[in-house]
Gaussian input, Z-matrix of N, CA and C with variables (Angstrom, degrees):
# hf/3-21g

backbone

0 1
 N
 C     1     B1
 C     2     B2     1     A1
 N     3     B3     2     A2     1     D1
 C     4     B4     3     A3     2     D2
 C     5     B5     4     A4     3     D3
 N     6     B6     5     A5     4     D4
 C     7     B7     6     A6     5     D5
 C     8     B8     7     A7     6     D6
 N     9     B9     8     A8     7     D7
 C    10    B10     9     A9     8     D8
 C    11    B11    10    A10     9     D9
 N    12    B12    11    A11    10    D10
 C    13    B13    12    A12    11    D11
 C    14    B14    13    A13    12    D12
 N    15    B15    14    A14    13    D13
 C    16    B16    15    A15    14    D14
 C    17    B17    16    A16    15    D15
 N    18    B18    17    A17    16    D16
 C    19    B19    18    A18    17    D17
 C    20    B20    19    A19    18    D18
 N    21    B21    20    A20    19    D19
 C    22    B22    21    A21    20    D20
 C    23    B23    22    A22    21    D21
 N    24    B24    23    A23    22    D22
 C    25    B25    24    A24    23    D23
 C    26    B26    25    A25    24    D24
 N    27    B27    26    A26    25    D25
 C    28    B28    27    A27    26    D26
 C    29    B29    28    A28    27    D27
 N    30    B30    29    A29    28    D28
 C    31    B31    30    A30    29    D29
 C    32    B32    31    A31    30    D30
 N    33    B33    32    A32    31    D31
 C    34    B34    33    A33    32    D32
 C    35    B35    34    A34    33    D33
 N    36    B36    35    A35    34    D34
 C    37    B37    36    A36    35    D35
 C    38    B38    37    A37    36    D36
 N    39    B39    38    A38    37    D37
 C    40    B40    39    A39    38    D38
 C    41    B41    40    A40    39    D39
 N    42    B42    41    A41    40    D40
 C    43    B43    42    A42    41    D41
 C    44    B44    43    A43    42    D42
 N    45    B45    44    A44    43    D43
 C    46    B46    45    A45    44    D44
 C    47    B47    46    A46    45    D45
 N    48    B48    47    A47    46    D46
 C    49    B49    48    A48    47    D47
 C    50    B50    49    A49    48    D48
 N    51    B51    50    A50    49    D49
 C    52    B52    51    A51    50    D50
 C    53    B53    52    A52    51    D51
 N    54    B54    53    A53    52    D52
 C    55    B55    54    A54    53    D53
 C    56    B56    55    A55    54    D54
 N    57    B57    56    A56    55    D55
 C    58    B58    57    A57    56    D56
 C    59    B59    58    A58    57    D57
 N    60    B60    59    A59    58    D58
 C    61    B61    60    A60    59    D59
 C    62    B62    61    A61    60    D60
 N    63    B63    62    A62    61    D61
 C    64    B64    63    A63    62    D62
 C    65    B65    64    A64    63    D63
 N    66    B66    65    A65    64    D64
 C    67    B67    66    A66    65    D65
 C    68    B68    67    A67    66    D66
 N    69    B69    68    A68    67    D67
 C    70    B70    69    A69    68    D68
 C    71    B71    70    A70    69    D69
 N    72    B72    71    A71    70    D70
 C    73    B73    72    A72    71    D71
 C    74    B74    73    A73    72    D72
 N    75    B75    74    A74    73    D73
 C    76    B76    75    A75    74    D74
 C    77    B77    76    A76    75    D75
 N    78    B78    77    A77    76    D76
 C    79    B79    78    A78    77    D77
 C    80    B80    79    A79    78    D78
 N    81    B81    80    A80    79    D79
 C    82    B82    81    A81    80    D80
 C    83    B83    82    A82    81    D81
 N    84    B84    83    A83    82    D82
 C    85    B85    84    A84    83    D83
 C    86    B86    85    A85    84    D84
 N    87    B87    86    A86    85    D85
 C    88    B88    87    A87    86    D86
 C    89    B89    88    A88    87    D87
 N    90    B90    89    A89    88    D88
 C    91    B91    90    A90    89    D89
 C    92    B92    91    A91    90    D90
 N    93    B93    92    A92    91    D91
 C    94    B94    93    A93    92    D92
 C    95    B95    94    A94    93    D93
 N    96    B96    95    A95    94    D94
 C    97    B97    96    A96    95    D95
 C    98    B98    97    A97    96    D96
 N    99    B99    98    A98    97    D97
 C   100   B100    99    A99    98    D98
 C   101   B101   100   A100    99    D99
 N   102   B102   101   A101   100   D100
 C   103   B103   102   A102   101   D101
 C   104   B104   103   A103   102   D102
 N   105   B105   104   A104   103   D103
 C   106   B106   105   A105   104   D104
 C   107   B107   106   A106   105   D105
 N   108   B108   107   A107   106   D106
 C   109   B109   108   A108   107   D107
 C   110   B110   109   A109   108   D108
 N   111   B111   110   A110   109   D109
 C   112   B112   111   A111   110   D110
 C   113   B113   112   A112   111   D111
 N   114   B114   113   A113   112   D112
 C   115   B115   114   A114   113   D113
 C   116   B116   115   A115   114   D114
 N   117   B117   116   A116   115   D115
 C   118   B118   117   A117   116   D116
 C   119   B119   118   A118   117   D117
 N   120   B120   119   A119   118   D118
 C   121   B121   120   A120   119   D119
 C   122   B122   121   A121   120   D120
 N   123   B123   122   A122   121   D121
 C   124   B124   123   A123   122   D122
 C   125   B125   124   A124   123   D123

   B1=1.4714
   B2=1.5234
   B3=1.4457
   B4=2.3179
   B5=1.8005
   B6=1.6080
   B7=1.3922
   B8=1.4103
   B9=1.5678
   B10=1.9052
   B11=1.5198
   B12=1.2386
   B13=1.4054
   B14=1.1053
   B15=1.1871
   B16=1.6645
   B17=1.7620
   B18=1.5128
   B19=1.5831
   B20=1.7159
   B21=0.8294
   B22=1.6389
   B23=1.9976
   B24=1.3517
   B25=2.2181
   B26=1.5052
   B27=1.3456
   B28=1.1743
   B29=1.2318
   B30=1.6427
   B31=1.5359
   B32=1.6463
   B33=1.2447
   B34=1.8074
   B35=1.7240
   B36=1.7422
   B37=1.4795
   B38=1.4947
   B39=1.4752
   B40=1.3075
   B41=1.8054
   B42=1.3706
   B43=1.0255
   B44=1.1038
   B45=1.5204
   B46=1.6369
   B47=1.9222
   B48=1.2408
   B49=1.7143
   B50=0.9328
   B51=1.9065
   B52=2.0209
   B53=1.2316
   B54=1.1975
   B55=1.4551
   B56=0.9615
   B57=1.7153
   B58=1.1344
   B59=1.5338
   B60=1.0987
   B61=1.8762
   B62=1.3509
   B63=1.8029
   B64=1.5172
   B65=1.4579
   B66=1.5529
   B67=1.4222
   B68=1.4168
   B69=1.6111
   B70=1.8416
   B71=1.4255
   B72=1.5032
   B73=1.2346
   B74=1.9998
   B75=1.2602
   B76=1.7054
   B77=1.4123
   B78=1.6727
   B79=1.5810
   B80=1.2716
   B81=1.0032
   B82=1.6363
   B83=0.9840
   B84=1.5235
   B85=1.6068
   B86=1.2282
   B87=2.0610
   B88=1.4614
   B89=1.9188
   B90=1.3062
   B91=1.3695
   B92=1.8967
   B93=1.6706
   B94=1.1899
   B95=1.2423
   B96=2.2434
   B97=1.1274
   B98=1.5718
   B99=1.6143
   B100=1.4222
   B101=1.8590
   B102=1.1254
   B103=1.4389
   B104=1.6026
   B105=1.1650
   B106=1.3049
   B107=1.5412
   B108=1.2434
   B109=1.8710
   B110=1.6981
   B111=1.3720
   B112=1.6088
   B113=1.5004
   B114=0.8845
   B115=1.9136
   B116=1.6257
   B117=1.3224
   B118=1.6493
   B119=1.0891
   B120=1.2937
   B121=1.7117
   B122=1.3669
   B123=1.3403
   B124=1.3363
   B125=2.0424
   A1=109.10
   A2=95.89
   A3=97.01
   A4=94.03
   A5=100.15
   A6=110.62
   A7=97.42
   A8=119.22
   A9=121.36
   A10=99.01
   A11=98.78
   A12=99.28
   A13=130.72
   A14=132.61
   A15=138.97
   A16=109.81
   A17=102.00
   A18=94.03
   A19=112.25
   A20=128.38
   A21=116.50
   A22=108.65
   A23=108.65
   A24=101.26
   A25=80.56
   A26=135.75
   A27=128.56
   A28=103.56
   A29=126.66
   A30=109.45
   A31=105.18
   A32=98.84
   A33=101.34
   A34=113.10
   A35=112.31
   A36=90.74
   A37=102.33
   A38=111.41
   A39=100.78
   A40=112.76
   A41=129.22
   A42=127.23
   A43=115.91
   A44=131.59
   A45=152.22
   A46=83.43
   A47=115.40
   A48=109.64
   A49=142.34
   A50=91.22
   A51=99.96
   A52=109.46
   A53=132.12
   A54=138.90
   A55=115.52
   A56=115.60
   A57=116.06
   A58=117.95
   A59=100.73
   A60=108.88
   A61=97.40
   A62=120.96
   A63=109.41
   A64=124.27
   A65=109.29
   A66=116.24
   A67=137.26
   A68=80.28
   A69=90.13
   A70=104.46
   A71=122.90
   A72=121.54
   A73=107.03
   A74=96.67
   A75=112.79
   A76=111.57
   A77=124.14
   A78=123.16
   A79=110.84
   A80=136.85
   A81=128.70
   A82=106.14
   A83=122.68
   A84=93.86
   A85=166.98
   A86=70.30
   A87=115.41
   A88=136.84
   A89=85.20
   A90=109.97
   A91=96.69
   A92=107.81
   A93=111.03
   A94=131.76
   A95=105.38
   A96=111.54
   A97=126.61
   A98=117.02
   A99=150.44
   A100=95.42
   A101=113.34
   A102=150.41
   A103=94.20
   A104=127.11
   A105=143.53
   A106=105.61
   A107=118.50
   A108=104.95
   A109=94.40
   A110=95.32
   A111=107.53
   A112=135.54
   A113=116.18
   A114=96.55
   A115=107.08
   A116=130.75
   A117=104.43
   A118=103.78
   A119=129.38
   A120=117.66
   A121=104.45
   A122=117.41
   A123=112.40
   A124=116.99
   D1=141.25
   D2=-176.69
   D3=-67.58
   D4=151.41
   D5=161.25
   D6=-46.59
   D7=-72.78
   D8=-168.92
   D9=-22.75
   D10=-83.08
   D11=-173.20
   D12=-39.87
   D13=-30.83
   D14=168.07
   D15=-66.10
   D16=-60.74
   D17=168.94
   D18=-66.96
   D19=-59.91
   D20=-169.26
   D21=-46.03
   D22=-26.76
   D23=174.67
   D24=-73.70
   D25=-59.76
   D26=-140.63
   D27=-63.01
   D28=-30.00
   D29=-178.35
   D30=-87.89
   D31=-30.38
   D32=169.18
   D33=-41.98
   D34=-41.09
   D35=-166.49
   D36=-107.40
   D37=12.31
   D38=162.38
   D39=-92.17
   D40=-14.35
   D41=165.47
   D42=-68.98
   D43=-24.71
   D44=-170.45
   D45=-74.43
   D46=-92.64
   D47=172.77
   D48=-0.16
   D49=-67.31
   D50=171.21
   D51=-57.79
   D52=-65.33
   D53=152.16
   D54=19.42
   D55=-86.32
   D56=-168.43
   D57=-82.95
   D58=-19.27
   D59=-179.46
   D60=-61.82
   D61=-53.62
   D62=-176.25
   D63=-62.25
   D64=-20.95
   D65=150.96
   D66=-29.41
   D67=-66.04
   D68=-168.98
   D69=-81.07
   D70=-30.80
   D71=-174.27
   D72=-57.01
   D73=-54.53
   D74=160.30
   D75=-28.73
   D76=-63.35
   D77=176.06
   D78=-68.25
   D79=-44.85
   D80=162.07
   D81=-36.98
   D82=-78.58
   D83=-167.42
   D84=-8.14
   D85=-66.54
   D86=-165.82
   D87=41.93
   D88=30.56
   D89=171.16
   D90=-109.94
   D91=98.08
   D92=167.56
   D93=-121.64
   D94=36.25
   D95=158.38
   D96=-66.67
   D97=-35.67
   D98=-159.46
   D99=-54.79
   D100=-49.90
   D101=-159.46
   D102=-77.21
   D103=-58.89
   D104=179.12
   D105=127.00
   D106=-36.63
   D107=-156.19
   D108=-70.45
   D109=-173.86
   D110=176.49
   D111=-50.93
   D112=158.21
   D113=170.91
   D114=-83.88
   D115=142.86
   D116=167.21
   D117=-99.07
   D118=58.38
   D119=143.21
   D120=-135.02
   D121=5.42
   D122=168.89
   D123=-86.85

């Protein structure tokens, strides 16, 4: 396998991570004014 290729998934699945971490960190909250969309209990 090319080095490129090994680093370029590797930043792919670390962007895949942040992603979802800022996700879930986001549903924890549950403050999803910060974010912009609506609140759903408002």
């Amino acid at each position: 396998m090319n080095l490129e290729l090994l680093l370029i998934a590797l930043a792919a699945g670390l962007a895949v991570l942040f992603v979802v971490w800022r996700i879930i960190a986001t549903l924890r909250r549950q403050d999803c004014n910060s974010c912009g969309c609506p609140k759903p209990r408002a």
